[in-house]
C-alpha positions as CSV (number, residue, x, y, z in Angstrom):
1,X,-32.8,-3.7,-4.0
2,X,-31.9,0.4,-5.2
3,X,-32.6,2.9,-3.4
4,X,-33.2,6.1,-4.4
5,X,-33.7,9.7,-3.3
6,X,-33.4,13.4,-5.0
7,X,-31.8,16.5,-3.6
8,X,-33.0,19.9,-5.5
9,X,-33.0,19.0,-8.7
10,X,-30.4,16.4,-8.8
11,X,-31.3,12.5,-8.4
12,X,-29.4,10.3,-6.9
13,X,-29.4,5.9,-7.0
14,X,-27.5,3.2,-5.2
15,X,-27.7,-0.2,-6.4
16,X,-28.0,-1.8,-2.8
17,X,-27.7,-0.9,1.0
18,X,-23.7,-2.0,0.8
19,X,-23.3,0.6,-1.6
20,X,-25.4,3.0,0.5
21,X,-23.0,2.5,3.8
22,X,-20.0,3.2,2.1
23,X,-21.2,6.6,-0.3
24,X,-22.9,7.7,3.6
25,X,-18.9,6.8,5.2
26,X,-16.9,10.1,6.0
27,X,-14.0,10.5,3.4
28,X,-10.8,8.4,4.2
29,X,-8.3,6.7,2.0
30,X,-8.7,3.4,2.2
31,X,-12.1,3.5,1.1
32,X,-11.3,5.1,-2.1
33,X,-7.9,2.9,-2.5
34,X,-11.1,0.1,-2.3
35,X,-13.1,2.2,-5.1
36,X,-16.3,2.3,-3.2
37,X,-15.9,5.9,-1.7
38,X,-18.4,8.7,-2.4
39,X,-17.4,10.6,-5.7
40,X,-18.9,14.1,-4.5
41,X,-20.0,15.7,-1.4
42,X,-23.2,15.6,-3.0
43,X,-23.4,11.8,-3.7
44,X,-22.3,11.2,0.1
45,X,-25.0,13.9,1.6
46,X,-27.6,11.5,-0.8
47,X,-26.2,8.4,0.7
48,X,-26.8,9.8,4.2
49,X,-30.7,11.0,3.0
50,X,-31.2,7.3,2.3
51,X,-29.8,5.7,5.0
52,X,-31.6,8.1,7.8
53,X,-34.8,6.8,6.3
54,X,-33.6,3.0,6.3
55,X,-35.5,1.3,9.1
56,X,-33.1,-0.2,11.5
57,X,-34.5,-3.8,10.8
58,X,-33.4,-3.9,6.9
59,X,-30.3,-4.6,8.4
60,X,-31.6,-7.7,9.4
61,X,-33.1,-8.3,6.0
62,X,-30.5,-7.1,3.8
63,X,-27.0,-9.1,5.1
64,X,-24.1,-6.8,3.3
65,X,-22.9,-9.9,3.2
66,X,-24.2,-12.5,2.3
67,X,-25.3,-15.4,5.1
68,X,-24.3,-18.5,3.0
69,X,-20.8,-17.1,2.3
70,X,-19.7,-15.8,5.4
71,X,-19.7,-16.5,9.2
72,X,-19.4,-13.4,10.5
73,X,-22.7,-12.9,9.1
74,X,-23.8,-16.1,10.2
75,X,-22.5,-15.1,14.0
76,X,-24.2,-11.5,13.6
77,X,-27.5,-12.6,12.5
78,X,-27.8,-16.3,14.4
79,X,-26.3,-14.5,18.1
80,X,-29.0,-11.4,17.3
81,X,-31.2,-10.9,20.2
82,X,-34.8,-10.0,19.1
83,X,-35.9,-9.3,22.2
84,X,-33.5,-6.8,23.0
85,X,-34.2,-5.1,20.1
86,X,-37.7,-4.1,20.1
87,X,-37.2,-0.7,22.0
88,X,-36.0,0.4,18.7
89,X,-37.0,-1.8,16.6
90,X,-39.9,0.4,14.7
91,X,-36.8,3.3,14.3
92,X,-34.9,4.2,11.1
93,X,-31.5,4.6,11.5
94,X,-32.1,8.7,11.7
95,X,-34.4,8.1,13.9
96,X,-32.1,6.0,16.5
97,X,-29.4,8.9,15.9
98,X,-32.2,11.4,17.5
99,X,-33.0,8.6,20.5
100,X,-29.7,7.5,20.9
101,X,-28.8,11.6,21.4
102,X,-31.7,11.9,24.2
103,X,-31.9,11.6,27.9
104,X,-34.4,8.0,27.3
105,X,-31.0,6.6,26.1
106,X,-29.6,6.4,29.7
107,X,-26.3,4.2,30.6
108,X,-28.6,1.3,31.8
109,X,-31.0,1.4,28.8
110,X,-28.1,1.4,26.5
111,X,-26.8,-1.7,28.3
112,X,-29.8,-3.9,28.0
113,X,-30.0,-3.0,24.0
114,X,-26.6,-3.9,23.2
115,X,-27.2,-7.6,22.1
116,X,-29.7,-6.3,20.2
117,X,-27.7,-4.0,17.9
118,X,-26.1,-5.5,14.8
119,X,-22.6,-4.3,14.1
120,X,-24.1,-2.7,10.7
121,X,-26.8,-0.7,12.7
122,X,-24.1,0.8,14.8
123,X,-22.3,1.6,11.7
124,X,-24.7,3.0,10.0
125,X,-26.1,5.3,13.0
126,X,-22.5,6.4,13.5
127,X,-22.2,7.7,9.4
128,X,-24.7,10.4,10.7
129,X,-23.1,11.6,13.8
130,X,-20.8,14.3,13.8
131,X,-17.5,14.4,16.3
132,X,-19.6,15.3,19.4
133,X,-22.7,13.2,18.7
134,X,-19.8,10.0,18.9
135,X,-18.2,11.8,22.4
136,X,-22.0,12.0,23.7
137,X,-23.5,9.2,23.0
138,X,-20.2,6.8,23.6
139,X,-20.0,8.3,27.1
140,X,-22.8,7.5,28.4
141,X,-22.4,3.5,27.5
142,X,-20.4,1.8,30.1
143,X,-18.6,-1.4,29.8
144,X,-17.1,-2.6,33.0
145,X,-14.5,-6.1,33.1
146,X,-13.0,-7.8,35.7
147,X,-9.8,-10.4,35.6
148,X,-7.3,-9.1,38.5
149,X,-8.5,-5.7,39.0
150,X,-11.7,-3.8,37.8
151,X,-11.4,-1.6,34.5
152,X,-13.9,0.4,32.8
153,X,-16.3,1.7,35.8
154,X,-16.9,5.9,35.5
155,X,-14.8,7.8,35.9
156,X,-11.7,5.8,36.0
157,X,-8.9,5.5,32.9
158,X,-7.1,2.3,32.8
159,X,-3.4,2.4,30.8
160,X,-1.9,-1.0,29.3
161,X,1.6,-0.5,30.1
162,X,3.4,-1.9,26.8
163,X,7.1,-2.3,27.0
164,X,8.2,-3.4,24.1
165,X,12.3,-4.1,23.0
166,X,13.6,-5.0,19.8
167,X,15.2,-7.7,20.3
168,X,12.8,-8.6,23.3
169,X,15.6,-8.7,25.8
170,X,14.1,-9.5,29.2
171,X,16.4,-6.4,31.2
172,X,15.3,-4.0,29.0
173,X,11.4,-5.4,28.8
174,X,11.8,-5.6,32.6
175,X,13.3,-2.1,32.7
176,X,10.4,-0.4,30.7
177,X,7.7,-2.5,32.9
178,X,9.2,-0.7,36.0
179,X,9.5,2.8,34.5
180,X,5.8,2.8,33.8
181,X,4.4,1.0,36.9
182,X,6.4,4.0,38.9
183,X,4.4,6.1,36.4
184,X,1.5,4.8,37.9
185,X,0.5,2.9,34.8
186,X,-0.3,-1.3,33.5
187,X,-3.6,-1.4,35.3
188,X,-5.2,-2.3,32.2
189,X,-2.6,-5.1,31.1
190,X,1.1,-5.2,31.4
191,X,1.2,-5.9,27.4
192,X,3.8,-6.9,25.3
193,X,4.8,-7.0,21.3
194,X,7.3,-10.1,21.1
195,X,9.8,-9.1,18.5
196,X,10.1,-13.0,18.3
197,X,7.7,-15.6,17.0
198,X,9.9,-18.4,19.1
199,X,8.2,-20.3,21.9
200,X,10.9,-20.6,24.2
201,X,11.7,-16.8,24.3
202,X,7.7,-15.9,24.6
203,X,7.3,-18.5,27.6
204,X,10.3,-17.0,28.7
205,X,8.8,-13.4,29.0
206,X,5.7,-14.7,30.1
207,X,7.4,-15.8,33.2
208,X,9.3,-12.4,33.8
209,X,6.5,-11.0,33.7
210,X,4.3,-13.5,36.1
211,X,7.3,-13.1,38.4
212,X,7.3,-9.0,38.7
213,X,3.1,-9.6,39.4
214,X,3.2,-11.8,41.8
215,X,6.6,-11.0,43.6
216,X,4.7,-7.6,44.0
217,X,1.5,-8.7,44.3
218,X,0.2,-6.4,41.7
219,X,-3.4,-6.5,41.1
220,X,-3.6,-6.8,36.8
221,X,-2.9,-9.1,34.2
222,X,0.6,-9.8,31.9
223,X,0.0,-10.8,28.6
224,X,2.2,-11.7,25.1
225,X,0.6,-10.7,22.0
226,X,1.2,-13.9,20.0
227,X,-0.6,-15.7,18.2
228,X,-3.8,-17.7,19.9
229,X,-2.3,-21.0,18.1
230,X,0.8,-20.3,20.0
231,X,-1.0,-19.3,23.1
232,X,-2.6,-22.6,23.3
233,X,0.7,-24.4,23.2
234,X,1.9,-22.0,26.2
235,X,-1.1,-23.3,27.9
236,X,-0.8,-26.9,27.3
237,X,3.4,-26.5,28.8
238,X,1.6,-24.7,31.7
239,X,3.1,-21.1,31.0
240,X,1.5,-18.5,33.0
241,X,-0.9,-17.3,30.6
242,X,-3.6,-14.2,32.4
243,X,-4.9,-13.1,28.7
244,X,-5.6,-14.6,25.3
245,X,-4.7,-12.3,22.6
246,X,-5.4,-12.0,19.2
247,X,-6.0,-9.3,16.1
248,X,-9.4,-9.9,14.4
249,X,-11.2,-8.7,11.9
250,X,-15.2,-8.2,10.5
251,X,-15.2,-10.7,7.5
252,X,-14.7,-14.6,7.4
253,X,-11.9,-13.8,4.6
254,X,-10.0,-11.2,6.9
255,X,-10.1,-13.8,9.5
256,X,-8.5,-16.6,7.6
257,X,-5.7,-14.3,7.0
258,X,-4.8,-14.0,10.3
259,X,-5.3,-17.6,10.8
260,X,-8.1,-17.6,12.8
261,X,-11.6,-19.1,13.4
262,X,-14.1,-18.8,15.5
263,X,-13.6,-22.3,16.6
264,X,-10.2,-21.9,17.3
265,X,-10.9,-18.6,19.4
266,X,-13.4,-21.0,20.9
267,X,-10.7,-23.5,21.9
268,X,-8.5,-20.8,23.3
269,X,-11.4,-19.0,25.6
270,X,-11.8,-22.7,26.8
271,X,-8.3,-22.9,27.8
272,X,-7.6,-20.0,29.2
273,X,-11.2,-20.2,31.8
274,X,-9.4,-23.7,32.4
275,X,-6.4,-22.2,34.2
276,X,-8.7,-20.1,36.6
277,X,-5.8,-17.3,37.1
278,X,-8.6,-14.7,37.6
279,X,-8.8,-12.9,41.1
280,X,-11.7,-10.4,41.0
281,X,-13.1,-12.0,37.3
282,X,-12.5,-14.1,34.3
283,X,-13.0,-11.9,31.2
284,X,-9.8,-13.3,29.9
285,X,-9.5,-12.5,25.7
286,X,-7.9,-10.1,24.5
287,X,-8.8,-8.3,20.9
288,X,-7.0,-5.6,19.1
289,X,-8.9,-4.6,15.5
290,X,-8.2,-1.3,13.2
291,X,-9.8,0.2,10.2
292,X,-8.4,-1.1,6.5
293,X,-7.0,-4.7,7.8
294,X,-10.3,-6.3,5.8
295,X,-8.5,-4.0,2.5
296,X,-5.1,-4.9,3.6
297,X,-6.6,-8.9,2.8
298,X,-8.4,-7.9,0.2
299,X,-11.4,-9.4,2.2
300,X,-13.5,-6.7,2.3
301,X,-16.3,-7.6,-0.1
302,X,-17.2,-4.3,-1.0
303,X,-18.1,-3.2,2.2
304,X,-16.4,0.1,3.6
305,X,-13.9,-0.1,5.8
306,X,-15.8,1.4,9.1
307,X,-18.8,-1.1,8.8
308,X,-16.2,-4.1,8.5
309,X,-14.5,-3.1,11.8
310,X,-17.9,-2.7,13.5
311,X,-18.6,-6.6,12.3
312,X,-15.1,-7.3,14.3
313,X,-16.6,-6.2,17.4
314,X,-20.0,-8.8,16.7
315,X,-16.9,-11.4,17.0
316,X,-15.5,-9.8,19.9
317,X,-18.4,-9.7,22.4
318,X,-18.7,-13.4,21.5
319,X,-16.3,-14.1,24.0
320,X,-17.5,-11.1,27.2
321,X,-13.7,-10.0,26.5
322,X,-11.3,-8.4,29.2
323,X,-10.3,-5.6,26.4
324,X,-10.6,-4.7,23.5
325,X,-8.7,-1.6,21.6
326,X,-8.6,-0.5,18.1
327,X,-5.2,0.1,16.9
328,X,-6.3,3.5,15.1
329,X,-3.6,4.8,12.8
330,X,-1.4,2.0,12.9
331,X,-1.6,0.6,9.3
332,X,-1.0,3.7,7.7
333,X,-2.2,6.5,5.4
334,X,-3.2,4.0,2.7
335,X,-6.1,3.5,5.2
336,X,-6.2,6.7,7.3
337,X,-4.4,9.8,5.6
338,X,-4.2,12.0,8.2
339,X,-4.5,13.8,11.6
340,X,-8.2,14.3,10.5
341,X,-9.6,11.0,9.1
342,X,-7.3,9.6,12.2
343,X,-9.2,11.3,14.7
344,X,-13.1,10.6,13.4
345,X,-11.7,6.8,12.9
346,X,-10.9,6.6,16.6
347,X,-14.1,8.3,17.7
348,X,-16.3,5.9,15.3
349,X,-14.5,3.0,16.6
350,X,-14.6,3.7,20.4
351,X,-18.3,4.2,19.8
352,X,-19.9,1.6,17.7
353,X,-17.4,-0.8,20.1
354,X,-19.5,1.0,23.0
355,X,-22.8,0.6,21.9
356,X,-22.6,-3.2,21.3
357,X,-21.5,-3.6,24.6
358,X,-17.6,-4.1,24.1
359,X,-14.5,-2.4,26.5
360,X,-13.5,-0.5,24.0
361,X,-9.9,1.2,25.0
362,X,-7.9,2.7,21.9
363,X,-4.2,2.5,20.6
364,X,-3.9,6.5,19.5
365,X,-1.7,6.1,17.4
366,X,0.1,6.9,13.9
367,X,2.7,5.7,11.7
368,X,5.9,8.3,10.8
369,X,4.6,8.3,7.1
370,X,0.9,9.6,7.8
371,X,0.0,13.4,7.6
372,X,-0.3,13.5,11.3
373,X,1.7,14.2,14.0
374,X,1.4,14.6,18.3
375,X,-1.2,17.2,18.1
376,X,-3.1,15.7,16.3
377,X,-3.0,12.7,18.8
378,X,-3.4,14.8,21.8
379,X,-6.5,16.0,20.1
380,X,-8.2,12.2,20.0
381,X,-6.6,11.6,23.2
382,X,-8.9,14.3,24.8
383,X,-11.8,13.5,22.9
384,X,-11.8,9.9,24.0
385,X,-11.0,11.3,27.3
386,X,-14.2,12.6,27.4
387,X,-15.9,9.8,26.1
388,X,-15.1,7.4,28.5
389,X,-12.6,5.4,26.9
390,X,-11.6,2.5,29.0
391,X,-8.0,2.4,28.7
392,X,-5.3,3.8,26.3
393,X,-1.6,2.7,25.7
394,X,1.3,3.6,28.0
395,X,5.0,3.5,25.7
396,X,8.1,5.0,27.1
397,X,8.1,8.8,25.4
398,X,5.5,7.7,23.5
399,X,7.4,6.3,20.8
400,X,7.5,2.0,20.5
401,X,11.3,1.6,19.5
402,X,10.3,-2.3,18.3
403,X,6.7,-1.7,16.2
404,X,8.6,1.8,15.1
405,X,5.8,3.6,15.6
406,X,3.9,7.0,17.4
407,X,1.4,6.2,20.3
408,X,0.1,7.4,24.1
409,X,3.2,8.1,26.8
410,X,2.7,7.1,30.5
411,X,2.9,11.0,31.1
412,X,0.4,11.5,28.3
413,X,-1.9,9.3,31.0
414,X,-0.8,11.6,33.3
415,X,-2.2,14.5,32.1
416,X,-5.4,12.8,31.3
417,X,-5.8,11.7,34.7
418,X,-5.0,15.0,36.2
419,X,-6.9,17.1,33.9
420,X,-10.2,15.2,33.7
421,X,-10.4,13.9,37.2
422,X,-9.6,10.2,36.3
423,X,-8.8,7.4,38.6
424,X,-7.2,4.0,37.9
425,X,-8.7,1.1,38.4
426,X,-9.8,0.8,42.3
427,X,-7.5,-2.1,42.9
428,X,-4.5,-0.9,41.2
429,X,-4.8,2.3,43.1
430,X,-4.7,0.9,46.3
431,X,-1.9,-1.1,45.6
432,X,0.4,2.0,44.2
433,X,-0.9,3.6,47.4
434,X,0.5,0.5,49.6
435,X,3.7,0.5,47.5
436,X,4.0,4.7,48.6
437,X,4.2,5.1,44.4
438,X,1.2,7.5,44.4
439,X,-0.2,9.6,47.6
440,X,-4.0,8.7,48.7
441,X,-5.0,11.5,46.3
442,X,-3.6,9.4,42.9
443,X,-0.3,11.4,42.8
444,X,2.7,10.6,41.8
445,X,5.3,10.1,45.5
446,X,9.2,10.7,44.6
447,X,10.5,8.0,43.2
448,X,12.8,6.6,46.3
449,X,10.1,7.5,49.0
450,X,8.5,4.2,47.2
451,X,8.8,0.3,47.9
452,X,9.4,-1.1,44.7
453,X,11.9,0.9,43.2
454,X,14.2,-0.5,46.0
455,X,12.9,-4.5,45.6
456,X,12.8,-4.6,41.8
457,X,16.8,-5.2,40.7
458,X,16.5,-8.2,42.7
459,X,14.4,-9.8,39.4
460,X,15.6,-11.8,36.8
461,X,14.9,-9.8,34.2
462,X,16.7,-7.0,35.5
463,X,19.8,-9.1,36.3
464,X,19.7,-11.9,34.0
């Protein structure tokens, strides 16, 4: 099917609705390193003419995918919920930019439509937004989860403390955990990068980590970002495994390449509820995503690179995940040039994630060969800020001396918190309150008026 439209005296076609979504996409690099980026300002205003007259339901019609050849698709269109989708259903996508923008679209409204928004709907709505329409719109969509401690609810800013080490050395893993849980971060996740793919050093850390949480009593969640195959084998040896992690993406193809299936993600969620580790909860998986990895597999099928990761998060909410966080300008300027297409990326991600219902918490970050630098973060991070994000990333200074890249500090959390009136998550407050790490007001106590500063050296990992 082409569609069509003219602007003064200039016309303009696209050969299908695919085409349409990625001529309508703001300008970034990895869409034109795909060759389906808009050629002129011109053709992409067209594009965006078109698809604010699409009715929402085409996308329901017209898979940019095709059904028989992918199951993402399949999962998107077969897990659609009709009924949820008639408020809007008799809207073009325009249209559900003006409602969305409106006081009818209220916090609990958005809730109840979220199963019935398709990934491409929210991707197409979110090509028509500018900066503030995302900020707006995301904010008032609330996704609250629960495991060991409640993150997501208004008003509160969760922080996954990630102490990552080269050579994954448990003193100096153990040593970053404690710098940031005096910072008052890790209520999101105390998450770590293993430099290692070996299963005997991953159980290993898993433990450390297990031990600081309970030896303190700490209300949140550890977790190893290894793969789910491995995870499952931790399981089955009976390692203390809180979360399931794994990196996803919005096409079957992209999938693969990670070496992953729904099935297998399946198998893993089964698992994990298994061990019943959850206190307050049981959203237990754990999904990081980013703009370009579909390119990077050359699994993208012609679709841009926005609308893919949207189609990550229809696999995501498959599971009622703990978090999930886009890894925004991790995989470089091939993908995301600079500060600028950096910024809108994060800002489209947090809110198509949003809309469909997902925890959506971001990695601001950027890679030391991208046009960008800490301004440029500082910029997203107060523009999720305001948004509602659910959590960001807490690295020593800000800078992740194994994954050799730029992201969020524990004092960049900080100022969030302070500046915006942001509280942690209720149950991790009252525990650094208890431990004398923060005052009843959320602030920061000197370090040896606290409890664990004192207790900690007596770990393993800070002795071994």
């Amino acid at each position: 099917m082409r569609y069509r439209t003219r602007i003064d005296t200039e016309s303009f076609s696209f050969a299908d609705l695919r085409q349409v979504m990625a001529f309508a996409s703001p300008a970034r690099s990895g869409d034109y390193l795909a060759g389906i980026g808009a050629a002129t300002a011109q053709q992409r205003m067209a594009a965006r003419h078109v698809l604010a007259d699409t009715p929402l339901k085409q996308f329901l019609e017209e898979a940019l995918i095709p059904y028989e050849e992918d199951n993402i698709t399949r999962l998107i269109i077969d897990s659609h919920d009709k009924q949820a989708f008639l408020p809007v259903a008799h809207l073009t996508v325009g249209e559900f930019r003006n409602w969305l923008l409106s006081e009818q679209a209220s916090s609990d409204v958005l809730s109840a439509l979220a199963p019935g928004i398709t990934p491409e709907m929210a991707a197409a709505v979110c090509k028509l937004m500018r900066n503030q329409d995302l900020v707006a719109v995301a904010r008032k969509c609330r996704v609250v989860t629960r495991f060991r401690d409640t993150v997501g609810l208004p008003g509160h800013l969760a922080v996954r403390l990630q102490p990552n080490h080269p050579t994954d050395d448990p003193r100096g893993v153990a040593a970053s955990t404690l710098d940031g849980l005096l910072m008052g971060a890790g209520d999101a996740v105390i998450g770590l990068n293993p430099a290692s793919d070996s299963l005997p050093v991953i159980e290993r850390l898993l433990h450390m980590l297990d031990e600081v949480i309970q030896r303190f009593e700490i209300p949140t969640q550890s977790c190893v970002l290894t793969h789910v195959t491995q995870t499952l084998k931790l399981i089955e040896c009976g390692a203390p495994v809180d979360l399931v992690f794994q990196s996803i993406g919005g096409t079957e193809k992209t999938n693969l390449s990670f070496g992953v299936t729904p099935e297998l993600l399946d198998e893993a969620h089964a698992a994990a509820l298994s061990q019943a580790r959850g206190t307050v909860g049981h959203d237990l998986m754990y999904f990081e995503t980013g703009q370009g990895s579909a390119l990077s597999a050359d699994a993208h099928h012609g679709v841009d690179q926005q609308t893919c990761e949207a189609r990550a998060y229809g696999l995501a909410r498959r599971y009622g995940p703990m978090l999930v966080n886009t890894v925004v300008g991790f995989i470089g300027p091939e993908y995301l040039y600079d500060g600028k297409q950096i910024v809108r990326a994060g800002l489209e991600d947090h809110f198509c994630g949003k809309l469909l219902g997902l925890p959506l918490g971001c990695d601001i970050c950027y890679t030391n060969h991208a046009e960008a630098d800490q301004d440029d973060m500082d910029t997203l991070l107060v523009l999720l800020g305001t948004a509602g994000v659910n959590y960001i990333m807490g690295v020593p200074g800000a800078d992740d001396v194994m994954l050799n890249y730029q992201s969020t500090s524990f004092h960049d959390a900080l100022f969030l918190r302070e500046s915006m009136g942001l509280k942690r998550a209720p149950e991790f407050e009252q525990w650094l309150q208890r431990m004398q790490i923060t005052d009843n007001a959320g602030r920061l106590q000197p370090p040896a008026s606290n409890r664990l500063l004192a207790d900690m050296a007596s770990l393993k990992g800070l002795t071994a």
